[in-house]
N, C-alpha and C positions, 0 to 999 in steps of 0.2 A: 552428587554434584553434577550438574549440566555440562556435560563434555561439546563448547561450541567448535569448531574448525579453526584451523589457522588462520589469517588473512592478511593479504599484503596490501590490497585496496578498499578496508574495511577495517574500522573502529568500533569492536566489539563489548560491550558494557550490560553487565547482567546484575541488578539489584532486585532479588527478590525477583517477585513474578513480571517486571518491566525487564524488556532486554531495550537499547538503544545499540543504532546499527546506524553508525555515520560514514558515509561515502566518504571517501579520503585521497580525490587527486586534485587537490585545491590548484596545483597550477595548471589543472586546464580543467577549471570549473569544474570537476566530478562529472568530465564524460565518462562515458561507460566502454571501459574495454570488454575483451571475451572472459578477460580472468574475472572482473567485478563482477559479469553475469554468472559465472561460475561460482563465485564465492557468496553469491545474493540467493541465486539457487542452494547451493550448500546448507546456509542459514536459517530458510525458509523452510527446507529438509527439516533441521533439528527442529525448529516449531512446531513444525504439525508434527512431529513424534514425540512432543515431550508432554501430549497427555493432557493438555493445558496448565501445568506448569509454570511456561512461558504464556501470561496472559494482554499482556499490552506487547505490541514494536513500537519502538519511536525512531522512524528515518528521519536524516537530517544529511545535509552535505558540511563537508570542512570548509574553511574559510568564506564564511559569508552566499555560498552560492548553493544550492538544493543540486540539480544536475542541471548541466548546459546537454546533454540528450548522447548520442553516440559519440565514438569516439573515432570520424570520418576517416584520420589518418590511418589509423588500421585498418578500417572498411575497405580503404582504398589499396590497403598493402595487401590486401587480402584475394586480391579480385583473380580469378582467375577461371578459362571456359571449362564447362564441365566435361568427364571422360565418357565416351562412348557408355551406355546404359547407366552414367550413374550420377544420381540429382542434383541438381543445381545449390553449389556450394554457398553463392549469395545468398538464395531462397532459403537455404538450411540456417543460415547465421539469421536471418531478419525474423522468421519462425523461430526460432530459439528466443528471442526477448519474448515474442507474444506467450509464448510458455511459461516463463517469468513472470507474468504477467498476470496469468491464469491462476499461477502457483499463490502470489502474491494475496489477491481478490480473495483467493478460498481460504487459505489459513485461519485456524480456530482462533488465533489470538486478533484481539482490537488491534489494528494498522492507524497507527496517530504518521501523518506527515506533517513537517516542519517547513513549507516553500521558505526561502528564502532567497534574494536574488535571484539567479538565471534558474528559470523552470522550464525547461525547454523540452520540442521530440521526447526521447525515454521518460525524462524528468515527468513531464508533462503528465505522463502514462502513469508513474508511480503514484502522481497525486491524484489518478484517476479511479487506481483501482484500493484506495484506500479507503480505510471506515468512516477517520476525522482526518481534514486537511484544516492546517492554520496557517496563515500567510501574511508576510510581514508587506506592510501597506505600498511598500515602495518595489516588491518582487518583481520580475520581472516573466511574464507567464509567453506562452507563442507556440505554435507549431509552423518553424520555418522548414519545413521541406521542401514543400514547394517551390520556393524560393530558389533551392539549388539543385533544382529537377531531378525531386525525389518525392513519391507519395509517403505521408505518415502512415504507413501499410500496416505494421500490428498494434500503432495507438488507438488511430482513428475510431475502430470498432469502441474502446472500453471510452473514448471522447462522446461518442453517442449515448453507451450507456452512461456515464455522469450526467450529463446537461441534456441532453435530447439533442434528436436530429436536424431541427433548425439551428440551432448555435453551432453546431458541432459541423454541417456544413457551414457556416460562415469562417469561423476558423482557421479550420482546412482549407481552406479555399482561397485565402489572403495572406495567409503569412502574419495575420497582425500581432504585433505584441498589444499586450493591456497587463495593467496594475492589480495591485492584491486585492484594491477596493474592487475593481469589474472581475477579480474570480468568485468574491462574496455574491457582487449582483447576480451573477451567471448561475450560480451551484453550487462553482465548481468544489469552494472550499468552505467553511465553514463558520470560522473566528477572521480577523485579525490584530496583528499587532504591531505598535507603533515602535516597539523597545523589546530588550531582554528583563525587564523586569515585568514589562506587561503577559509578555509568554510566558516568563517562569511561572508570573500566579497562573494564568488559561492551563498550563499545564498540570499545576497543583491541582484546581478542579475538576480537572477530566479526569486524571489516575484517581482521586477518590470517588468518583461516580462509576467509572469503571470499575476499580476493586470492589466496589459496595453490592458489585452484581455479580452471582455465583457462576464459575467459570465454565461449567458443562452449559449450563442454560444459555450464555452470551453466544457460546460455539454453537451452539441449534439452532437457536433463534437466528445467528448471522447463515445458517446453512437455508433457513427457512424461506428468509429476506432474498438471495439470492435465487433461491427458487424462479419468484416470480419471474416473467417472461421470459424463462427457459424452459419451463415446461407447461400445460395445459393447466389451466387453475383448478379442475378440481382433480390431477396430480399432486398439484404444489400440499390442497387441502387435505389429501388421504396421507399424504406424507409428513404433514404437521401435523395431524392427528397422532399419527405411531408415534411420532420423535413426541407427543405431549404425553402419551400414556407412557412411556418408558421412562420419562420425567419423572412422573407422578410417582413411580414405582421406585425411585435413584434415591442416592443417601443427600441428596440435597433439599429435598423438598422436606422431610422434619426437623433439618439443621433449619432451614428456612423458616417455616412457621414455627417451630422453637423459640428464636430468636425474637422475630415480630409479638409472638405471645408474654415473651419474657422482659421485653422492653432491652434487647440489647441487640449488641454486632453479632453478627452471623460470624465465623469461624474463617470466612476465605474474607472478608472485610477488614483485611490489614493494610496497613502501611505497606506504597511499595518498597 
């Protein structure tokens, strides 16, 4: 049995190999205090250690809204100048999400985001560094920092990696909100949806194409994907090569061709 952590600002839900993980400070839109990145980090711990196991996340916010981004009033309780040799305690906290961040993007398991409503700063981030984003037509998407004389300092970076660096300076650079339709145009996200029954089905199809796909192989191949422009491409390719031979050799690849030759489900091809 999956031993997940406790949580006090997370809504924890483990079905089979789908975990859903709903941000839960609906009245103040699911900003993100220290505890939520503590607890999101936590979470994200148990995923990559459970081996894949845990093969889908599905993030979502409570009450109607995905995240409205930080949670400024503690920022702001927070502030204070740093002590003779020792680092700057702001920098420390703003670096701590982008590590979050980091952690988020590389997890073996498929990251499904849910935008709904305010997608804001953090928010913003989370649906950037996700596998699938779906986003409800009327969401509300932005990066207001600047706006209250503050740089998106650890989004901005993974806002480039989504969309590239022309959209991703305009963005930045305006404060503008736009709709689910213009995160579709942009990249940013993927589906959308006009309803909870239109999601529920987009959802049914996803976790069955996901589970249909062998979980060691989805976690390489997304390690492989990531690869790209981080390291030298014929890195990326000597490195995809080992991860395909070690493939080849794994208990997946005869369940796999098994299966196709036998005209049936492969073994990890269940219901979540």
């Amino acid at each position: 049995m999956m031993n997940l952590p406790d949580c006090e600002t997370l809504v924890l839900s483990l079905d089979g190999a789908v975990l859903r993980v709903t941000l839960n400070r609906p009245e103040s839109r699911n900003s993100m205090t220290g505890a939520m990145i503590s607890e999101l980090d936590q979470v994200f711990e148990c995923v990559a250690a459970s081996a894949c196991a845990i093969r889908v996340v599905i993030l979502r916010g409570a009450g109607g809204h995905f995240c409205a981004g930080a949670d400024l009033k503690e920022v702001m309780s927070q502030l204070r100048p740093p002590q003779a040799d020792e680092p700057d305690p702001v920098a420390q906290i703003s670096r701590r999400f982008g590590s979050l961040l980091r952690k988020a993007a590389a997890l073996p398991a498929v990251v499904v985001a849910i935008c709904d409503g305010a997608v804001l700063g953090g928010g913003f981030g989370l649906a950037c560094v996700s596998d699938i984003a779906l986003a409800h037509v009327a969401a509300s998407f932005g990066l207001p920092e600047t706006t209250r004389g503050l740089p998106p300092a650890q989004i901005a970076p993974f806002v480039v990696e989504r969309i590239g660096l022309t959209q991703a300076r305009k963005l930045c650079l305006t404060g503008a909100r736009f709709d689910g339709a213009e995160a579709l145009r942009l990249g940013l996200v993927h589906q959308t949806y006009a309803d909870e029954a239109q999601l529920s089905q987009q959802i049914d199809v996803l976790l069955g194409q996901i589970l249909s796909c062998a979980p060691h192989a989805n976690a390489v191949t997304k390690a492989i994907v990531l690869n790209v422009g981080r390291q030298e491409m014929d890195e990326v390719l000597d490195d995809a090569a080992q991860k395909f031979a070690a493939c080849v050799r794994g208990s997946e690849v005869p369940e796999g061709l098994g299966a196709f030759m036998q005209k049936r489900a492969p073994r990890w091809a269940r219901q979540p």
